[in-house]
C-alpha positions in Angstrom: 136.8 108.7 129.8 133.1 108.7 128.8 130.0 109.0 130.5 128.5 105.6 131.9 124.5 106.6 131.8 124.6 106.5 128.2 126.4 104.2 126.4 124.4 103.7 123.4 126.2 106.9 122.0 129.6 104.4 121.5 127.8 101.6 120.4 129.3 100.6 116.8 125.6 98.7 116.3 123.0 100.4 113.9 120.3 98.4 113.1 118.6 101.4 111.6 120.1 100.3 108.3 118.4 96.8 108.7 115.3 98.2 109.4 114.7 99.8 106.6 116.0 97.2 104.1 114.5 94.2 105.4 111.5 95.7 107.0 111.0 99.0 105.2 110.8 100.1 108.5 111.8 103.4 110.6 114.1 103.0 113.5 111.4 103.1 117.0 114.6 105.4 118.8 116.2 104.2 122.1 112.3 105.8 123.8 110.9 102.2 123.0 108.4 104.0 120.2 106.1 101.4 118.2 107.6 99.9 115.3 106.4 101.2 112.2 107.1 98.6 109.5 105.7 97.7 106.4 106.9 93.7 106.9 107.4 91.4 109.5 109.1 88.0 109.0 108.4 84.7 111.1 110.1 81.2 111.1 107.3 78.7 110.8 109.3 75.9 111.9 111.7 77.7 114.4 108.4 78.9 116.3 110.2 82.8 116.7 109.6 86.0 115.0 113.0 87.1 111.9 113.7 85.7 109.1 114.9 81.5 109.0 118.2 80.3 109.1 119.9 81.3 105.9 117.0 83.5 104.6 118.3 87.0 103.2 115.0 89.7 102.6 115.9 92.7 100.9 112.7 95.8 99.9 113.7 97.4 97.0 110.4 99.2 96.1 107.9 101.3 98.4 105.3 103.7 97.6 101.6 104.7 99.5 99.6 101.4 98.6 102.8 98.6 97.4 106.1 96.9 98.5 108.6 94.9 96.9 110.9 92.4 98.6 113.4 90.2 97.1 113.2 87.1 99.5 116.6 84.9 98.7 117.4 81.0 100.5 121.2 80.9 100.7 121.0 77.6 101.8 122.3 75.2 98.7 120.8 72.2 100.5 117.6 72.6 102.4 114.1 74.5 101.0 113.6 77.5 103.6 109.8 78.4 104.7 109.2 82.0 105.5 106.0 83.7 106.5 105.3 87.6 105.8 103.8 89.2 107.9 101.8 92.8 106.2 102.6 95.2 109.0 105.1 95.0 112.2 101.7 94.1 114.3 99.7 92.9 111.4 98.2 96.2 111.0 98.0 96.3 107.3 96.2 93.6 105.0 98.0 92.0 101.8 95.5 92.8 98.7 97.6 91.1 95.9 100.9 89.7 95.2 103.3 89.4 91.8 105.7 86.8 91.9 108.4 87.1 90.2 107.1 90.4 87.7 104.2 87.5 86.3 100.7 87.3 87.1 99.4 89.2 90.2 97.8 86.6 92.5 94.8 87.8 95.3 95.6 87.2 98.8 92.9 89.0 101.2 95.5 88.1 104.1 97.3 89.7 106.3 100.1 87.1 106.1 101.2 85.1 103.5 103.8 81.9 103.8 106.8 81.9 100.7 108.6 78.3 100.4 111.8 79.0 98.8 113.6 76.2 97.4 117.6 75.3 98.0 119.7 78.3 96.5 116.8 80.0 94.8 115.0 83.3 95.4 111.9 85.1 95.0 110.7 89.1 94.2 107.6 89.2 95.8 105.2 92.6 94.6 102.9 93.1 97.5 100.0 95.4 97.2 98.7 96.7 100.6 96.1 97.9 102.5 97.1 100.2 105.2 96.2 100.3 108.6 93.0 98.4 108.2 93.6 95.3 111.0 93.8 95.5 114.7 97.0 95.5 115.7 98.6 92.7 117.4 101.4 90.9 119.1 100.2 87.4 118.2 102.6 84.7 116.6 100.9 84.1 112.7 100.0 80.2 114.2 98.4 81.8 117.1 95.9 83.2 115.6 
């Protein structure tokens, strides 16, 4: 037998592991603690916070003031649109971006939209301001 109040300590699902990859996030605990995230991903056409259909997002590089994220449409068919969010409540402000290890591009934004073609991905260099916005819970097209 096991205890009934608490059941979360058999539950085979960890998303901390998602969290940090996709989101370079910690895990906000089962006390309902504010996300702490250094992206956020939203589907444009889908109207709903995550990543679209088919998208895989993978950070591969952190330190105080940058963040790289490989961005990847699985989809052999269809282009994907993805908008990145700087911050799990667009707290922090995008100052640059390198696509692809080229030319770094200004952004001044605290989101920014990727279109990914069929099948093809992109490593996206993101230099940040932190903790510079307001926070908030608003949808990027709400704004």
């Amino acid at each position: 037998t096991r205890l009934a109040d608490d059941p979360n300590g058999f539950n085979p699902a960890s998303v901390s592991s998602l969290l940090q990859l996709m989101l370079g996030a910690l895990h906000p605990g089962r006390q309902g603690n504010v996300l702490q995230s250094r992206l956020r991903y939203f589907d444009p056409l889908a109207r709903r916070a995550g990543v679209p259909a088919d998208v895989a997002a993978l950070v591969d590089h952190m330190t105080a003031d940058e963040i790289g994220v490989t961005l990847v449409n699985v989809s052999q068919l269809e282009p994907r649109t993805v908008i990145v969010q700087s911050g799990g409540y667009g707290e922090h402000q995008f100052v640059s971006a390198q696509l692809d290890g080229g030319e770094v591009q200004p952004i001044d934004a605290a989101t920014v939209t990727v279109e990914l073609a069929p099948g093809a991905g992109r490593r996206l260099l993101f230099k940040q301001r932190r903790f510079v916005n307001r926070p908030t819970l608003a949808f990027p097209w709400q704004r």
